[in-house]
C-alpha positions as CSV (number, residue, x, y, z in Angstrom):
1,X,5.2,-11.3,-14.9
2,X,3.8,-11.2,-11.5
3,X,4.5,-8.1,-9.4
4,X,4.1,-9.1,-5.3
5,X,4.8,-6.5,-2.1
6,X,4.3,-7.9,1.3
7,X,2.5,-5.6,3.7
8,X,3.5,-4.7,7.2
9,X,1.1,-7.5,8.8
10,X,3.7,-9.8,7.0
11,X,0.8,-10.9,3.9
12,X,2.4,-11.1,0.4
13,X,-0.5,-9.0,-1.9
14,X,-0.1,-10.2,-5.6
15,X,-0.5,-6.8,-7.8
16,X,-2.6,-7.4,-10.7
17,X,-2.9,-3.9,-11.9
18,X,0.1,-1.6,-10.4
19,X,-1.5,1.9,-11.3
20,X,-4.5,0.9,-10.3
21,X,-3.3,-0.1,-7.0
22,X,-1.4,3.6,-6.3
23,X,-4.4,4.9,-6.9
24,X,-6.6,3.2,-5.5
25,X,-4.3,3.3,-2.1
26,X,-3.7,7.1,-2.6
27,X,-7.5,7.0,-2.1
28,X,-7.1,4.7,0.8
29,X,-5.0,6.9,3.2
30,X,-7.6,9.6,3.2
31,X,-10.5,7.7,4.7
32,X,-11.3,8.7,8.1
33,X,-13.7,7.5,10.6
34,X,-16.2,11.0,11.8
35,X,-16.4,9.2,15.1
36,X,-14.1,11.0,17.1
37,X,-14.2,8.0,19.7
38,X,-10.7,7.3,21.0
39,X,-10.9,3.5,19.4
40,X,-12.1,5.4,16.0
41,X,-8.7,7.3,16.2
42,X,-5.9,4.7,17.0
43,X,-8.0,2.3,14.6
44,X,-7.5,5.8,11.6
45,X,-3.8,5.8,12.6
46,X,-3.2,2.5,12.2
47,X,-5.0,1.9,8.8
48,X,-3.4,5.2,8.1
49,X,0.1,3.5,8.3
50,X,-1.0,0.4,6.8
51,X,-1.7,2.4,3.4
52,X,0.9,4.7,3.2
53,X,3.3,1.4,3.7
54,X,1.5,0.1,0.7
55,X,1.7,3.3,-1.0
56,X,5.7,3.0,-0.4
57,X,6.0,-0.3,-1.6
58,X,3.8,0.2,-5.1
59,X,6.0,3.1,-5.8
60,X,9.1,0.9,-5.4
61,X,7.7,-1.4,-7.4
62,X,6.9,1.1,-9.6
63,X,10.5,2.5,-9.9
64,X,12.2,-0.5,-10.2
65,X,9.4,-1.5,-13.2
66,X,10.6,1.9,-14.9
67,X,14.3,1.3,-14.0
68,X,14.1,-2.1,-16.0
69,X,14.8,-4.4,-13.0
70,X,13.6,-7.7,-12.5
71,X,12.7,-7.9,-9.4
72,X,9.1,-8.4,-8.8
73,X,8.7,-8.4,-5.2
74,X,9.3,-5.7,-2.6
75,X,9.2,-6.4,1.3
């Protein structure tokens, strides 16, 4: 069954591999640009909310997985 979350730029993202995906956006949310440029930084905080909303949403999905409901999508 396909799993789907929709990000915060409104894109539905099909999840092939949810486990995979927390980790690899766990991962994600660390990156940080060395520049300490002004642009650099609101660019970081931004990507920075991007992933943890993705983060959010693959746990959901997650729980809901381990919890035995059926629904596949979270917005």
């Amino acid at each position: 069954m396909k799993q789907y979350i929709t990000d915060n730029e409104g894109n539905l993202i099909e999840i092939d591999d949810l486990q995979a995906a927390i980790y690899q956006v766990a991962d994600y949310i660390h990156y940080l640009h060395s520049d300490d440029a002004p642009d650099m930084h609101r660019f970081d905080q931004k990507r920075q909310a991007y992933w943890r909303d993705i983060f959010i949403k693959l746990n959901l999905l997650k729980n809901r997985k381990e919890s035995g409901s059926d629904y596949n999508e979270v917005n």
